[in-house]
Residue frames as qw, qx, qy, qz and C-alpha x, y, z in Angstrom:
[[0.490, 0.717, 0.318, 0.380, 93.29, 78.78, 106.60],
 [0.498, -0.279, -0.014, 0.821, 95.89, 81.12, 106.22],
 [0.036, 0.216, -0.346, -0.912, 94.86, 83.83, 103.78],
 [0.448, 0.637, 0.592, -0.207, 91.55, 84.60, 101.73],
 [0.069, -0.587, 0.303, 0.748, 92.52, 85.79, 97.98],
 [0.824, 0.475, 0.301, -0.068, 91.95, 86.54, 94.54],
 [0.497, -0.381, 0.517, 0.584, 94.39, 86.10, 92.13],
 [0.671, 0.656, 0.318, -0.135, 94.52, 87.66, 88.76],
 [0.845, 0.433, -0.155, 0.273, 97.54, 87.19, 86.49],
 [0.545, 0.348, -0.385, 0.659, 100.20, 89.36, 88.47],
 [0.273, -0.459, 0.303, -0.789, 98.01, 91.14, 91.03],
 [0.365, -0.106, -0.863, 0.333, 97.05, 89.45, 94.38],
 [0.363, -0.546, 0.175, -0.735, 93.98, 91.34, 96.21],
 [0.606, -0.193, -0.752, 0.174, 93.67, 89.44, 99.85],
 [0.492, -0.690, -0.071, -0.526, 92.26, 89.27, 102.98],
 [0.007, 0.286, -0.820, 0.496, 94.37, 88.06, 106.49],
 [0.758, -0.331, -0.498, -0.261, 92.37, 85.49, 108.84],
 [0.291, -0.766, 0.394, -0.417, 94.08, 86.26, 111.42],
 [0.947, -0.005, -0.319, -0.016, 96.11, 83.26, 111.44],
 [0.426, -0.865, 0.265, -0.011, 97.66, 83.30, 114.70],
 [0.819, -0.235, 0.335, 0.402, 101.05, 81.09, 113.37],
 [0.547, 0.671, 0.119, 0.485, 102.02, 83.65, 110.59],
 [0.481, 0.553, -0.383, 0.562, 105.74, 84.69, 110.90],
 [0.765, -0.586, 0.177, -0.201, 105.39, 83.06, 114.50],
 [0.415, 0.532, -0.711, -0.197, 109.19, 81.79, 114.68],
 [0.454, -0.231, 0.860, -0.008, 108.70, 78.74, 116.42],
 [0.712, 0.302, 0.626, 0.097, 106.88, 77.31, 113.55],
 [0.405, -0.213, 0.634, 0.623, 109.23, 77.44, 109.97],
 [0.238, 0.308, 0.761, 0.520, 107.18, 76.76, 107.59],
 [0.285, 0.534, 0.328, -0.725, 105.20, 80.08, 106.57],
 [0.389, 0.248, 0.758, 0.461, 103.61, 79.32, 103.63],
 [0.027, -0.876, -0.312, 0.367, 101.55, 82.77, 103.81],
 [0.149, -0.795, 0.300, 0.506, 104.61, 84.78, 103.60],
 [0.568, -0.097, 0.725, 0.377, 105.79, 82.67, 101.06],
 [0.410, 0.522, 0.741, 0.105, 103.14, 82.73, 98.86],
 [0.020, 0.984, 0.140, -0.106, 102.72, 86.88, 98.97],
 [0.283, -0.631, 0.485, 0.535, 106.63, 87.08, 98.29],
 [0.459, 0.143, 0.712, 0.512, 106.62, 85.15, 95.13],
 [0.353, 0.719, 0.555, 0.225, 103.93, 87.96, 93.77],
 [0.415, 0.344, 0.322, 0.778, 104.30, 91.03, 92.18],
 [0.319, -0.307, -0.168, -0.881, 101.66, 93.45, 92.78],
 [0.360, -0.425, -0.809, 0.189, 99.89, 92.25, 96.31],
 [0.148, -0.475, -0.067, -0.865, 96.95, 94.45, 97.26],
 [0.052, 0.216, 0.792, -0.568, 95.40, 94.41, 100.97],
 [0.286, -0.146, -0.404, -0.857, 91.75, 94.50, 99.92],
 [0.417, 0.116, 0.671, -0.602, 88.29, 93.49, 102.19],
 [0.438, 0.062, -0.408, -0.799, 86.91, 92.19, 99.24],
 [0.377, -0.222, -0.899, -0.007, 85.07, 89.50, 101.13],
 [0.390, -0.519, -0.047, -0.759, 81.83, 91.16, 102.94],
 [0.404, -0.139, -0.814, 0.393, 82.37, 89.64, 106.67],
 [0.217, -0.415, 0.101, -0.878, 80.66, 92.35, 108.08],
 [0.270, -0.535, -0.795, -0.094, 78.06, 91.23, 111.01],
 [0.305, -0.599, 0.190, -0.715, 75.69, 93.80, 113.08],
 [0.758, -0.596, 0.129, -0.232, 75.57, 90.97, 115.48],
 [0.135, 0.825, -0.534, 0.123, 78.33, 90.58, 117.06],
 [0.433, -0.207, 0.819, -0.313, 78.27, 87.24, 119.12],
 [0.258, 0.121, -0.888, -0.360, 76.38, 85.66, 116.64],
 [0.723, -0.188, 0.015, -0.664, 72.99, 83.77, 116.45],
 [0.892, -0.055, -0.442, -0.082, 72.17, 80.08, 118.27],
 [0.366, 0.277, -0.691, 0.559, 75.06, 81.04, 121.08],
 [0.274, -0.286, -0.564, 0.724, 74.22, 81.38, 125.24],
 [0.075, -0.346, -0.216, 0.910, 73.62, 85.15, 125.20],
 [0.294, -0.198, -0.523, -0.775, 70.61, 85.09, 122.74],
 [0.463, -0.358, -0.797, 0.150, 68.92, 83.11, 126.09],
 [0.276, 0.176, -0.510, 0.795, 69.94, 85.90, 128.33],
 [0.215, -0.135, 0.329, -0.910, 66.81, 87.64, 129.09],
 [0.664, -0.284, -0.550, -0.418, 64.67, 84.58, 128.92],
 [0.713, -0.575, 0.134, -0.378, 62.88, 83.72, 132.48],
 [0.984, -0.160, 0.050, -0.067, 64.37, 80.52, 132.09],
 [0.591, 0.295, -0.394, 0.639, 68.33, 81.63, 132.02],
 [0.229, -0.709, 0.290, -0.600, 67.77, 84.12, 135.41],
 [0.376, -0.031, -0.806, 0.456, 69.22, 82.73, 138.83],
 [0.577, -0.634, -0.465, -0.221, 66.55, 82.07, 141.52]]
């Protein structure tokens, strides 16, 4: 996924995904760029709440860390 947006008749408010192939040149087709040229009125906008206070996320490794059973013997 390239882009996260809403669209309302001429205005564009969006969010990047950090999609590492946008206006990379080995690969032509940017449909991204594409898309955001063809509009009028394109606002950079966070309107999607990603926010996390944890950073690493629950269910990984490092939620183990300080159990007995992750320490080397």
């Amino acid at each position: 996924m390239g882009l996260r947006y809403l669209q309302s008749h001429d205005t564009v408010l969006f969010q990047p995904t950090a999609d590492p192939t946008f206006l990379y040149p080995e690969f032509t087709s940017q449909r991204v760029f594409d898309f955001l040229k063809k509009n009028k009125t394109i606002i950079y906008e966070d309107y999607i709440d990603t926010w996390q206070t944890e950073p690493l996320g629950s269910g990984w490794a490092w939620n183990d860390y300080n159990d007995d059973y992750m320490q080397k013997e």
